[in-house]
C-alpha positions as CSV (number, residue, x, y, z in Angstrom):
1,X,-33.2,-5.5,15.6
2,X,-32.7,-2.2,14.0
3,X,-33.2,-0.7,10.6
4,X,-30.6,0.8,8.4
5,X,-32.2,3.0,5.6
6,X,-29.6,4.6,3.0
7,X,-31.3,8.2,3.0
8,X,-29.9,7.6,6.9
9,X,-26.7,7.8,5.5
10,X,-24.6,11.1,4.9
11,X,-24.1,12.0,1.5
12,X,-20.6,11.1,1.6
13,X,-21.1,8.0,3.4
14,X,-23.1,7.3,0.2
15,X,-21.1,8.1,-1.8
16,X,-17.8,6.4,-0.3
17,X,-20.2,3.2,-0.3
18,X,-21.0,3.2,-3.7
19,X,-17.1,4.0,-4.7
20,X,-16.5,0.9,-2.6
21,X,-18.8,-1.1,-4.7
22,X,-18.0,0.3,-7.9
23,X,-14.2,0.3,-7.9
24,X,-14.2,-3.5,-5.7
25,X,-12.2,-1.6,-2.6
26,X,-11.2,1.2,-1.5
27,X,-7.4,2.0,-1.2
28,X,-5.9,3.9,1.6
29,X,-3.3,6.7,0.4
30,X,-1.7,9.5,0.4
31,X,-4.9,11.7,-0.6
32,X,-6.9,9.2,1.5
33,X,-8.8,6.7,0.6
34,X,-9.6,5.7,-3.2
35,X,-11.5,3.7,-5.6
36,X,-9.5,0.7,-6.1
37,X,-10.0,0.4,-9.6
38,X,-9.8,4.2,-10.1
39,X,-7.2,6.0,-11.3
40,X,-8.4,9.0,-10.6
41,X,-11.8,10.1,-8.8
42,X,-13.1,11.5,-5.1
43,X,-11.0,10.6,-2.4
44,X,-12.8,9.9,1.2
45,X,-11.5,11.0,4.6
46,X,-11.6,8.6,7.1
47,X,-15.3,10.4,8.6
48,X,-17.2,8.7,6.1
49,X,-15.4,5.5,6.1
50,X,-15.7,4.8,9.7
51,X,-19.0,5.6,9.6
52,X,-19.6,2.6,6.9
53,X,-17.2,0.9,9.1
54,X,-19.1,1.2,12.4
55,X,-22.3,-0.1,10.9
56,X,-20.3,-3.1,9.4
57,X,-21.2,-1.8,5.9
58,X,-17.5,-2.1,4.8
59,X,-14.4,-4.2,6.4
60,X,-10.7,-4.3,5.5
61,X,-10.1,-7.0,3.7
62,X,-8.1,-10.5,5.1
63,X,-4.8,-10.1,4.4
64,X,-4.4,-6.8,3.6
65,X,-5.2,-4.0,6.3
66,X,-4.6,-1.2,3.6
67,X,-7.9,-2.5,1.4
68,X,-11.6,-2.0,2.2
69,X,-14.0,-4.1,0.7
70,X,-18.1,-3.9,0.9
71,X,-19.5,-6.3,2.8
72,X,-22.4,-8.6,2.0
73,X,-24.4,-5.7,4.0
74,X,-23.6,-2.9,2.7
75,X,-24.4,-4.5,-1.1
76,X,-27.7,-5.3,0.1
77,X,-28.1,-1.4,1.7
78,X,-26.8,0.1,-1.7
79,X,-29.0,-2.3,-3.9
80,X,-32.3,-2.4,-1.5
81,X,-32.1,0.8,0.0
82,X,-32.4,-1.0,3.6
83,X,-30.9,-3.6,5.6
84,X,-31.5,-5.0,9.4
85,X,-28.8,-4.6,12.0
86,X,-28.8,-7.0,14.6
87,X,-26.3,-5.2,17.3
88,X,-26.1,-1.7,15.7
89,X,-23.6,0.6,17.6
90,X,-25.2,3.1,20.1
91,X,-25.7,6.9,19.1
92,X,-26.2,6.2,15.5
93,X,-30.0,6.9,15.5
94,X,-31.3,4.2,14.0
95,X,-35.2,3.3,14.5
96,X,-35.8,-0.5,15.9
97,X,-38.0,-2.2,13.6
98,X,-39.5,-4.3,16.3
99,X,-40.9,-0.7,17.9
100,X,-41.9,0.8,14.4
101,X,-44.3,-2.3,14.4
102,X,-46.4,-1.6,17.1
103,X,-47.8,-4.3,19.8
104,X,-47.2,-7.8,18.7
105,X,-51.1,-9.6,19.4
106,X,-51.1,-12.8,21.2
């Protein structure tokens, strides 16, 4: 099992989290994609947003492939600062919890 800490993230990816939260969704648009909720504020390429994507942080939302919504993991990153990953995606350098424990002792 691997650990996500927040600092991990970019600062954009931070950023385009917290927007998530904040705003409930992000929109996809013309400048990209927005707070939902916001009428105006920072619009996000789609770099940052796949990152949060690829770590299952956000999702599009059922019914509506045009809306991103925070997922119950990326609240818990953005509120606790950390969060497990059972099947993290490849490349993404995060550090295995079980391996930052040491040995295990019979």
């Amino acid at each position: 099992m691997a650990v996500l800490e927040l600092a991990m993230l970019s600062p954009m990816a931070k950023l385009c989290l917290q927007s998530t939260i904040r705003h409930g969704g992000l929109v996809v648009g013309a400048r990209g994609y927005t707070g939902r909720q916001a009428e105006a504020g920072e619009a996000f390429t789609a770099a940052p947003v796949w990152q949060l994507m690829a770590l299952g942080l956000v999702r599009c939302a059922p019914g509506n492939d045009r809306l991103l919504e925070a997922t119950d993991r990326g609240i818990e990153l953005n509120d606790c600062g950390v969060v497990e990953i059972k099947n993290p995606p490849e490349g993404l350098g995060l550090t295995d919890a079980e391996a930052d424990q040491g040995e295990a002792t019979p």
